[in-house]
N, C-alpha and C positions, 0 to 999 in steps of 0.2 A: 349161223351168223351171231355174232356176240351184241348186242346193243345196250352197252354200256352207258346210264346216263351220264358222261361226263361235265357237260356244259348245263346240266338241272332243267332242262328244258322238257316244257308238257310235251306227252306222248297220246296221240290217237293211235290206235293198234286195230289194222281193219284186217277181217277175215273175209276172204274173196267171196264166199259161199260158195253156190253151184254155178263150176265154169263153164257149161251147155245152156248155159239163159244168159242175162243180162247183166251180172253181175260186174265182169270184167272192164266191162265197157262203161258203166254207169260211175264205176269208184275212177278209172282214166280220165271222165269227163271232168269230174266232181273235182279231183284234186290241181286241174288247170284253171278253176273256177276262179275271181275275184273275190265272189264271196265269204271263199273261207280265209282266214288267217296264214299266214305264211313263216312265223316265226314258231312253230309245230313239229315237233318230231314226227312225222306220217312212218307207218310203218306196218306194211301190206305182209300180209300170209294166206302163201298161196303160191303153185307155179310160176317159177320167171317166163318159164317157155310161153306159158299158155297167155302171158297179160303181153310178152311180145309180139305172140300171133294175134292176137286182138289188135295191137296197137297197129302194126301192120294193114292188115286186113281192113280197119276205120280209115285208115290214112288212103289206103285205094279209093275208101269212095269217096275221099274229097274232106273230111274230117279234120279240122287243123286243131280246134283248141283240146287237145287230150296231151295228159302227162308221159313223159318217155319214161317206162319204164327204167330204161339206161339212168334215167336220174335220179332212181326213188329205191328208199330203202325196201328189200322185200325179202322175207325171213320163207328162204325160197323150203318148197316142199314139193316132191315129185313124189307122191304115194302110188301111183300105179305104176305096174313094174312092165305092163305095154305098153301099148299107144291105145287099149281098151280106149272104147269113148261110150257102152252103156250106161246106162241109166246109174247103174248100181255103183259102176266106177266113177262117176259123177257123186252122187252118195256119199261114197266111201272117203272122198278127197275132203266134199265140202265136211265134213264130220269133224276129221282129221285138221281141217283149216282151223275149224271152230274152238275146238279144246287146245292146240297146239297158240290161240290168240291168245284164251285165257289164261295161259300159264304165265304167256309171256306178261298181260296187264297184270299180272298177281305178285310179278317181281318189283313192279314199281310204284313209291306212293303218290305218283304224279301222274296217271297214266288212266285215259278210257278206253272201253272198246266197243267199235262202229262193229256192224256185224251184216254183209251180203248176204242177199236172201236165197234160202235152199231149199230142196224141195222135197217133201216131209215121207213121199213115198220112194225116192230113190235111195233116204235115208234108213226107210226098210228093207227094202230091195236089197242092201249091202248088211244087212243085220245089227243097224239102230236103229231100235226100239221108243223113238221118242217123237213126240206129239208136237216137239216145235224145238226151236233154239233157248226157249224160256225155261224150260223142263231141265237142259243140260247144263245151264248156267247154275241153276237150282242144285242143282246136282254134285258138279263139280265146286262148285264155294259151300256147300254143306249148308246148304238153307232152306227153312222149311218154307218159311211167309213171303212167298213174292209176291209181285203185283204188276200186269200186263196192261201199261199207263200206256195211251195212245197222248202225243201233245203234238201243238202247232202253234208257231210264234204267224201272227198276223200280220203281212207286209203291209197294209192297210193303217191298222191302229197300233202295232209294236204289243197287241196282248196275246195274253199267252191262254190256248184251249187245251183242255187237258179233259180225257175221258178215261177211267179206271174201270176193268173188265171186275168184276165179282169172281165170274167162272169165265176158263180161257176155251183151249183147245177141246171141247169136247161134245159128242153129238146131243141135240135140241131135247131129245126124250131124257137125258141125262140131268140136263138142270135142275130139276125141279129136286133132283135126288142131291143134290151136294148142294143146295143153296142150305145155309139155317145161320143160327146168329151168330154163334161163334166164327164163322167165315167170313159174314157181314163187319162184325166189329175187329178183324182182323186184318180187312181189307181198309176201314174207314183210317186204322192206328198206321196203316202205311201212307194215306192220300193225304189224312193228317201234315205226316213227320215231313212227305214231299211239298206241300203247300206252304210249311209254314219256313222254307227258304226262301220264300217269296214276300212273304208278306206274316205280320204279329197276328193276326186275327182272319183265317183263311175260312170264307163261304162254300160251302160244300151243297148238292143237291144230287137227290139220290133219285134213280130213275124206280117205277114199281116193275114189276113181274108181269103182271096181268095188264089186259087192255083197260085203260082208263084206271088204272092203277087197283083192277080189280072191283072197283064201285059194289064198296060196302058186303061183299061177298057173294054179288050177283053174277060175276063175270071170273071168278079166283077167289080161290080162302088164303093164298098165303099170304098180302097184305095184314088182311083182318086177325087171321091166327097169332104170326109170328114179325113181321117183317116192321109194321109199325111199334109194337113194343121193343125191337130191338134198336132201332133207331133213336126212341126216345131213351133208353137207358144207358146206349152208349154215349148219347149230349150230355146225359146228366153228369157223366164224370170227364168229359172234356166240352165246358160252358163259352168257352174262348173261342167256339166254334160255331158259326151262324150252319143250321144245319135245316136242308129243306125237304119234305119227302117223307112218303113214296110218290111221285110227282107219276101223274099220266105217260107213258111212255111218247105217247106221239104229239107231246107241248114238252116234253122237258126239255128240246135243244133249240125250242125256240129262242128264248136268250141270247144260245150259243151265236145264233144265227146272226142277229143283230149287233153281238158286244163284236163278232169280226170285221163287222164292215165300218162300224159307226163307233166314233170314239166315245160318245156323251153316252151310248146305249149304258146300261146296267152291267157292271162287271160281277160273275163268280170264278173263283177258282178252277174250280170242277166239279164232274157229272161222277157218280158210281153207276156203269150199267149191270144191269144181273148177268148181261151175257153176249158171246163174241158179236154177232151181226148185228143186237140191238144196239151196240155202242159204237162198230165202227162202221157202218152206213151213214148214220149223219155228222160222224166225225167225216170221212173219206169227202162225201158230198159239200160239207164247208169248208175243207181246208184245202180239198184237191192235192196237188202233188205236196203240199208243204209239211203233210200230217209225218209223225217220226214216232215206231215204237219204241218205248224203253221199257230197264226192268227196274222196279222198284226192289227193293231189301236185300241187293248185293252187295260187297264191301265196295266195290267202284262203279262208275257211271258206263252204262251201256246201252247204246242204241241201236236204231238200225231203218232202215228205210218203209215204207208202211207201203210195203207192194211184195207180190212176189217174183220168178224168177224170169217173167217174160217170155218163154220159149217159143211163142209163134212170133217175136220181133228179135229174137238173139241173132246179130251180126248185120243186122239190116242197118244200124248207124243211127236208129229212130229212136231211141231208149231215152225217155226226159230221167234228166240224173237230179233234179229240184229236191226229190224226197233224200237220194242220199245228199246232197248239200247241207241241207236242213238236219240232217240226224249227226252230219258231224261237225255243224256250229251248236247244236244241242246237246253235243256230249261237252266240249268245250266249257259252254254255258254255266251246265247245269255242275259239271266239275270247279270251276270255281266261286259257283256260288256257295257249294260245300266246305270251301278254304274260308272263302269269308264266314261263314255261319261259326267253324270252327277254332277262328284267331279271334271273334270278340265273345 
């Protein structure tokens, strides 16, 4: 299918991910939504069969607000050459859904892409080799600096929570081996450049490594070694930056906690955590379904829902689609706050 911008309209560009979870069902929900915007090029990749047999299948058990298929663009792909339904053939699709989106977001300069969530061993199973959908964006756009930004707009107070991973996909004994400064100030010059769309003078706080932020090198030396010198030298050459930290791990989201419910509370920008469960447990826990992963230092804005693929609820009709809602009025969003950033 040819999608020609003719009429210059923004483009969301959604990859189904893995069709044996929740995915199909949650982007049908999301896009009969009120929520999102309606004057939107939507433009799904991914099986017509398979989002027909979903739409079908929701509609038996009584399901009315989901998108017809029949009425939505969808940049159809049928990669498996059976009716395979393993693991691997799920895999091999959602792979293929993924990289076949980003080509299509790369043809246009108006265009994000929302991204279904897949599931990282089926992705093996069919012989990709990759640690998450972050790694292949990186990959495929030829970029070395990204950054694994978890956010959530607050229906509460309208602010916006943002937590920034250091280190992503990779196991707990590993961290300690990839964290050091140059990564620290690599990660900070990305939450920087995302923050300051938002606002001239963006509040940063940094979460420590160690319990109680390591306390003086009783509890961890990497605070005390490396971790506060590198913080204080990376403020020194970006002053424009209120910067807080190595702050306690288990008080640093207190803040967080409060700026969501209560308007008058204390606003920051965002958290850097060292690492995946320290940052998205009490992201997940305040923002509940509204939390949305993006990826920082891509040419375009990319999202995608902060859950994975549900497979003990896939087809059961119970699948809250809140978080995909959320990730695509946040690609939206955050795409044209870059328009504006870039026309003054």
């Amino acid at each position: 299918m040819n999608f020609q911008n003719t009429n210059n309209k923004f483009k969301v560009v959604i990859s189904v991910g893995d069709e044996s979870g929740i995915g199909p069902e949650i982007i049908l929900k999301a896009l009969s939504s009120d929520e999102i915007p309606q004057n939107i090029d939507y433009v799904l990749v991914g099986s017509r069969k398979n989002l027909q047999k979903t739409y079908t299948q929701l509609n038996s058990l009584g399901l009315k607000n989901l998108a017809n298929p029949n009425n939505l663009q969808i940049h159809d792909l049928e990669i498996c050459s059976s009716d395979s339904e393993s693991k691997s053939s799920y895999g091999n699709s959602s792979f293929y859904y993924l990289t076949k989106a980003i080509e299509i977001v790369k043809q246009f300069p108006n265009a994000a892409l929302v991204t279904g969530p897949i599931c990282k061993k089926s992705w093996s199973l069919a012989g990709h080799y990759f640690s998450g959908q972050t790694e292949v964006l990186a990959k495929l756009c030829k970029v070395k600096n990204v950054g694994m930004l978890f956010t959530a707009k607050s229906p509460i107070t309208g602010w916006r929570f943002n937590t920034l991973l250091a280190t992503t996909h990779i196991p707990l004994y590993e961290v300690t081996r990839q964290l050091n400064i140059k990564l620290i100030h690599s990660k900070l010059d990305l939450f920087k450049e995302f923050c300051s769309k938002y606002t001239k003078k963006p509040f940063l706080k940094v979460a420590g490594l160690n319990p109680h932020a390591g306390e003086e090198g009783i509890l961890g030396n990497e605070e005390k070694e490396w971790l506060n010198d590198a913080l204080i030298s990376w403020n020194k050459k970006n002053k424009h930056i209120k910067l807080l930290g190595p702050i306690s791990p288990d008080s640093c989201w207190n803040s967080s906690a409060k700026a969501w419910i209560d308007k008058n509370a204390e606003k920051h920008n965002g958290i850097l955590a060292m690492y995946h469960d320290q940052g998205l447990i009490p992201m997940k826990v305040i923002a509940l379904n509204y939390s949305v992963n993006t990826t920082l230092g891509l040419p375009f804005i990319r999202t995608s829902p902060d859950h994975g693929t549900g497979f003990d609820i896939a087809g059961k009709g119970i699948a809250q689609s809140q978080s995909m809602i959320e990730a695509i009025k946040a690609a939206i969003e955050m795409t044209n706050n870059l328009r504006l950033l870039y026309t003054h």
